[in-house]
C-alpha positions in Angstrom: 7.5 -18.8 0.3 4.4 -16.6 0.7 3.4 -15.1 -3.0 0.9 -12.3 -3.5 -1.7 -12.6 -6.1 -2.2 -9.1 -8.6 -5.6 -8.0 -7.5 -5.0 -8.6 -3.7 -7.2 -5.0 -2.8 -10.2 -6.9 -4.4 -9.7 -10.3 -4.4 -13.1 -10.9 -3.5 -14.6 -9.6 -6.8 -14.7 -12.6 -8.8 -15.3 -10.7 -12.1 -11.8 -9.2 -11.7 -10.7 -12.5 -13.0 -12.5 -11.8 -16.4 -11.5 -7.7 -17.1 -8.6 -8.0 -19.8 -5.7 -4.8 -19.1 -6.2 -1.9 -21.6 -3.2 -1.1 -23.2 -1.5 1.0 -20.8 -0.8 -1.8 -18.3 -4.1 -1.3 -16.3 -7.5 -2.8 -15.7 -10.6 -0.5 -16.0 -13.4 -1.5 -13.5 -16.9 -1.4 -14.2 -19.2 0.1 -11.5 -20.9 -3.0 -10.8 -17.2 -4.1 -10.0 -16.5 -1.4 -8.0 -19.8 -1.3 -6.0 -19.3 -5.4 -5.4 -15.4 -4.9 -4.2 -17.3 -1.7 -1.9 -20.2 -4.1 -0.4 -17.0 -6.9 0.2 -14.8 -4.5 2.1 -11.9 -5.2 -1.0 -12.4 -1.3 -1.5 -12.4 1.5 0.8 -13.6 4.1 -1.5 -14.3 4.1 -5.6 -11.9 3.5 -7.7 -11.2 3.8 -11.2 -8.0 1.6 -12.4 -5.1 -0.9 -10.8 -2.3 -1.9 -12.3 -2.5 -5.1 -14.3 0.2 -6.8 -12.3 0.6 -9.8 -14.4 2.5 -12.3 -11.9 2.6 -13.1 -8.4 4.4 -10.4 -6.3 7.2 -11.8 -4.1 8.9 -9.7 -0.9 10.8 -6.9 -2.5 8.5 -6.8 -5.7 6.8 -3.7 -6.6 5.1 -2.0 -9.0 4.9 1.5 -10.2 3.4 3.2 -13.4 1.6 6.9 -13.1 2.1 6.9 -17.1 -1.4 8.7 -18.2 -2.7 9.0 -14.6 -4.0 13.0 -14.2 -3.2 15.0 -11.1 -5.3 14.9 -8.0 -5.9 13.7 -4.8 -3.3 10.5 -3.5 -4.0 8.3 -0.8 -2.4 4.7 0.7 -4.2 1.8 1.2 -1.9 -0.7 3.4 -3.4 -4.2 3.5 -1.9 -5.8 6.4 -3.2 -9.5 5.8 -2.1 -9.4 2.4 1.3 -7.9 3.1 0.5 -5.1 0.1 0.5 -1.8 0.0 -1.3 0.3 -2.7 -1.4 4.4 -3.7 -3.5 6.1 -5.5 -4.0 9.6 -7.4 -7.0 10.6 -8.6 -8.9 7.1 -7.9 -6.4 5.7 -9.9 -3.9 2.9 -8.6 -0.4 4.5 -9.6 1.9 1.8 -7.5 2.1 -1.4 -5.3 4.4 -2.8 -2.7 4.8 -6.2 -0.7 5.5 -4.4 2.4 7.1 -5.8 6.0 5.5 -4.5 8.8 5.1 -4.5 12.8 5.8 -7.6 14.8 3.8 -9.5 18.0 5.6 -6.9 20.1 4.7 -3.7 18.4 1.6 -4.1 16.2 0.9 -1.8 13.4 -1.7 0.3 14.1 -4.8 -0.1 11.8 -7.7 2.7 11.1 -7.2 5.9 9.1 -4.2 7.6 9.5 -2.6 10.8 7.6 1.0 11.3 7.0 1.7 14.0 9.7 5.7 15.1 8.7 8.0 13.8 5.6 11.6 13.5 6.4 14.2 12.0 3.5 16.9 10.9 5.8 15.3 9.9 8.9 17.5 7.7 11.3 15.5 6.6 14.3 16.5 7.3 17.5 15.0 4.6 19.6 16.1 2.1 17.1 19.1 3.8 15.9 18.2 2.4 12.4 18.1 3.8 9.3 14.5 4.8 7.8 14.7 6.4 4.1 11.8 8.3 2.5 9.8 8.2 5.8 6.3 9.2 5.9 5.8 9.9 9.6 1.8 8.2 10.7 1.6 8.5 14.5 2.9 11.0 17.2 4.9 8.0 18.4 7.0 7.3 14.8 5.4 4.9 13.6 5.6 5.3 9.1 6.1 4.3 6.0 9.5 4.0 5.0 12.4 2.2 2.9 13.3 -1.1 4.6 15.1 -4.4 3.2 11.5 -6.3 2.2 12.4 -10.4 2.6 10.7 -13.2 4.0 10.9 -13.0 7.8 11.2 -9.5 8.2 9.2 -7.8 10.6 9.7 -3.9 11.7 8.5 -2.0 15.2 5.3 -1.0 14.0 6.7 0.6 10.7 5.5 -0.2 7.3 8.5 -0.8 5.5 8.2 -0.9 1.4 11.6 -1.4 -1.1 14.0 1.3 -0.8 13.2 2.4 -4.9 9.2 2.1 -4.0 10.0 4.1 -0.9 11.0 7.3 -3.0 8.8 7.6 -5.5 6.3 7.0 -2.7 7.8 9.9 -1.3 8.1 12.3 -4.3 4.2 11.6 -4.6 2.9 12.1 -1.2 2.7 15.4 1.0 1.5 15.8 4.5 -1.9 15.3 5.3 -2.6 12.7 2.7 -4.6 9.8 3.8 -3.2 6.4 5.1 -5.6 3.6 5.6 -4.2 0.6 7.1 -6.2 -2.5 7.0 -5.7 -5.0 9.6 -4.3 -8.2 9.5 -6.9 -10.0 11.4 -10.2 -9.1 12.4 -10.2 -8.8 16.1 -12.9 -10.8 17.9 -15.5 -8.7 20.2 
């Protein structure tokens, strides 16, 4: 069974290993942290905290505290290759999610998307299955949205995160925030 280590958005910044969780359940980085986790490609922007997740994550785990986090700007990291995805609010990591997503015969697209249209009872009509709490990221329906997270699992494109993850995902996103989806391999040129 594939388990998912507690750092996986900087796994590449050994020091990480070292920083002790303040009190409220989150790790503090340095700048020298976050510039190293910047220079690796672990980071996509600055950040300020992640949640001290003490164990390995398994498929359906997640994580979820904004306790003490102030208002401002969210955004989604979705880390293909290490089956995690990770939001943030004011540079501050607020939840994580092992995650299922697109199959061999409909990828997930990678790049930097934006959540176009929210919709709390979406049923797909292509697939005619279920998607709650979608967050829609393409014209062609590809999102984030509530899905039955196991080993084995593998969607149309979708991003699919546990169905309690899913709504509070929802209840802290609006249109327009930004979605950046790491790939799971790095394509050869």
């Amino acid at each position: 069974m594939m388990k998912f280590g507690a750092f996986a958005a900087v796994a590449a910044v050994a020091s990480l290993a070292t920083a002790a969780p303040a009190d409220d359940g989150r790790v503090f980085l340095s700048r020298a942290q976050v510039r190293q986790a910047l220079a690796a490609g672990t980071l996509d922007r600055p950040v300020k905290s992640l949640l001290a997740v003490q164990a390995p994550m398994q498929f359906g785990d997640y994580r979820w505290s904004d306790r003490g986090v102030p208002s401002g700007p969210v955004w989604i990291r979705v880390d293909l290759r290490a089956q995690l995805l990770s939001v943030f609010r004011a540079g501050h990591e607020i939840g994580t999610a092992v995650i299922v997503y697109g199959g061999d015969n409909k990828e997930t697209p990678a790049g930097k998307l934006h959540i176009l249209a929210k919709a709390r009872d979406h049923r797909s009509s292509l697939y005619d299955a279920k998607m709650p709490y979608t967050l829609r990221l393409t014209d062609d329906g590809v999102s984030i949205h509530g899905s039955n997270v196991r080993w084995g699992a593998a969607t149309h494109g979708c991003i699919g995160v546990p169905l309690a993850f899913a709504e509070r995902l929802f209840r802290a996103t609006e249109v327009g925030d930004e979605v950046v989806v790491v790939p799971a391999a790095r394509r050869k040129s």
